[in-house]
ZAMI-788218 format. One record per atom (N, C-alpha, C): x negated, y negated, z. Coordinates in pm, whole numbers, padded with zeros to 5 digits, always signed. Atoms other than C-alpha are relative to their C-alpha. Last residue first. Layout:
BEGIN
XYZ/...
***
This chain:
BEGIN
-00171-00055-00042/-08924-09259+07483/+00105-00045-00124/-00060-00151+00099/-09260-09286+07366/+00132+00048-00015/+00071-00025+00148/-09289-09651+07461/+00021+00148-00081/-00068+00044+00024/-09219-09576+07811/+00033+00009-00156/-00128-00100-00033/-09438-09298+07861/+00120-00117-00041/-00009-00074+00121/-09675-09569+07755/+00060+00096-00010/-00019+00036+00114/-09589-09830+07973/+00024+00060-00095/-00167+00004-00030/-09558-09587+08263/+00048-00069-00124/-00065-00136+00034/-09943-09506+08209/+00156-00010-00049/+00006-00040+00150/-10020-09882+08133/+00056+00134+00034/-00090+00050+00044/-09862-09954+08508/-00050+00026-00164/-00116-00029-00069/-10091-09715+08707/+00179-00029-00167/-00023-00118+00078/-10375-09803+08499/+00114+00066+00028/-00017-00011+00178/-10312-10142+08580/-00007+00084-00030/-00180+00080+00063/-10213-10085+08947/-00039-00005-00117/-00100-00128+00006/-10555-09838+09006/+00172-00028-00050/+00050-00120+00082/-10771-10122+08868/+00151+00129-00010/-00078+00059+00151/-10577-10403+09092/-00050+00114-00084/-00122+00018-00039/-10695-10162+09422/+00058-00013-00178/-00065-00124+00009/-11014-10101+09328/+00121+00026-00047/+00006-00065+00150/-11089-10473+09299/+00054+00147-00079/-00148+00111+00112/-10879-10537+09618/-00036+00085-00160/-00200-00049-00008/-11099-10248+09800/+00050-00064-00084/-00120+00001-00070/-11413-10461+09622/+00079+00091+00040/-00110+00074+00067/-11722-10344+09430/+00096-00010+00158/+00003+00150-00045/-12066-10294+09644/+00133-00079-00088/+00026+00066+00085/-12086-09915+09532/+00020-00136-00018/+00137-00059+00032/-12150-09716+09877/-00040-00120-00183/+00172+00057-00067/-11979-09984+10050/-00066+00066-00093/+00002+00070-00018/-11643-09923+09862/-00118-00097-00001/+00050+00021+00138/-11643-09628+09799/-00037-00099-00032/+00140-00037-00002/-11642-09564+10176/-00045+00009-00139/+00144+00077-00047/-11400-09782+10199/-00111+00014-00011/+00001+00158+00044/-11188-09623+09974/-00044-00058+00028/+00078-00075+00107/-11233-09232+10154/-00021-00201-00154/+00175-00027-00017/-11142-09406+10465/-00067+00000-00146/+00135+00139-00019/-10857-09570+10310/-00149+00029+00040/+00019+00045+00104/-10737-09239+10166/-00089-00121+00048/+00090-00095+00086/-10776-09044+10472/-00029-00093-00136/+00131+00020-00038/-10603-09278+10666/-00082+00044-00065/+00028-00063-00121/-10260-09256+10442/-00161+00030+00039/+00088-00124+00041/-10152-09545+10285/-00079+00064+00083/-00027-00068-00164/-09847-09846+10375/-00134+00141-00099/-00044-00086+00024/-09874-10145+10110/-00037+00114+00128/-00002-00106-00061/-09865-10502+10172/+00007+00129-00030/-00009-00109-00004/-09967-10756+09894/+00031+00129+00130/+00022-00135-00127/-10068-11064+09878/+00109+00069-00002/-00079-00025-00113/-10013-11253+09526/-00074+00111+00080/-00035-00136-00027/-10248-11348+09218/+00062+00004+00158/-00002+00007-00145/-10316-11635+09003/+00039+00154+00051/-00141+00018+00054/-10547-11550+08730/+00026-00014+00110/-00063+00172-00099/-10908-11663+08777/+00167+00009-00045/-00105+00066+00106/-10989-11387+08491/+00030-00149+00048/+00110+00106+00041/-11304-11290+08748/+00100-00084-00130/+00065-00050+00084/-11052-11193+08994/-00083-00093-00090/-00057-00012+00110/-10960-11422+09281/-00074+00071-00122/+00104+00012+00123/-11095-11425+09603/+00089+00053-00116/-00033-00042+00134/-10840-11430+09890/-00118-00037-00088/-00058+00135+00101/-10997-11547+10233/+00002+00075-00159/+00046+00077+00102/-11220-11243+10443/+00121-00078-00086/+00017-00061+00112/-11053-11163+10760/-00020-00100-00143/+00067+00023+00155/-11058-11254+11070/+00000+00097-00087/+00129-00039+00066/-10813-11145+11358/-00070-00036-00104/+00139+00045-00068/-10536-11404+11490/-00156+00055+00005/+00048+00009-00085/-10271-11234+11400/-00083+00002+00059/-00112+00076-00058/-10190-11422+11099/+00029+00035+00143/-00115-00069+00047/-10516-11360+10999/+00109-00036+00091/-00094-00103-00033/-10799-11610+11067/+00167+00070-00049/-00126+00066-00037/-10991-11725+10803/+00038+00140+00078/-00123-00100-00071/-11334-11578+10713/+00064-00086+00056/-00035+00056-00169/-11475-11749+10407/+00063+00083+00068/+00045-00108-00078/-11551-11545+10079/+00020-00035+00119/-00079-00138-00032/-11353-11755+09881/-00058+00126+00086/+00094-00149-00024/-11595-12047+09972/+00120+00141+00025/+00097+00019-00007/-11435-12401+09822/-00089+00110+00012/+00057-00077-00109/-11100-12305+09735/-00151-00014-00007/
***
């Protein structure tokens, strides 16, 4: 991928910024999930104010997500 920041169109036909890959360079899959307005607002607007990614956010909240469950696991 030459400029992961490129805008490609979306599948319908709106732009949007081109997958960028963490800084691991692991591979990584798209994603749909359904969340309620309030949250994305409040995510965007964390967004801009501190110049990290939604996505980045995003993977953050899944790993801590998935260590919690790990470790409840683990105790069991």
């Amino acid at each position: 991928m030459d400029n992961p920041t490129a805008q490609t169109p979306a599948l319908d036909g709106a732009p949007h910024a081109s997958l960028s890959l963490p800084d691991e360079e692991r591979p990584v899959v798209s994603t749909h999930v359904l969340v309620e307005h309030e949250k994305v607002e409040e995510l965007r607007e964390l967004s801009r104010r501190t110049r990290v990614a939604q996505s980045e956010y995003l993977r953050e909240a899944v790993d801590d997500l998935l260590s919690k469950y790990h470790r409840i696991k683990d105790d069991e």
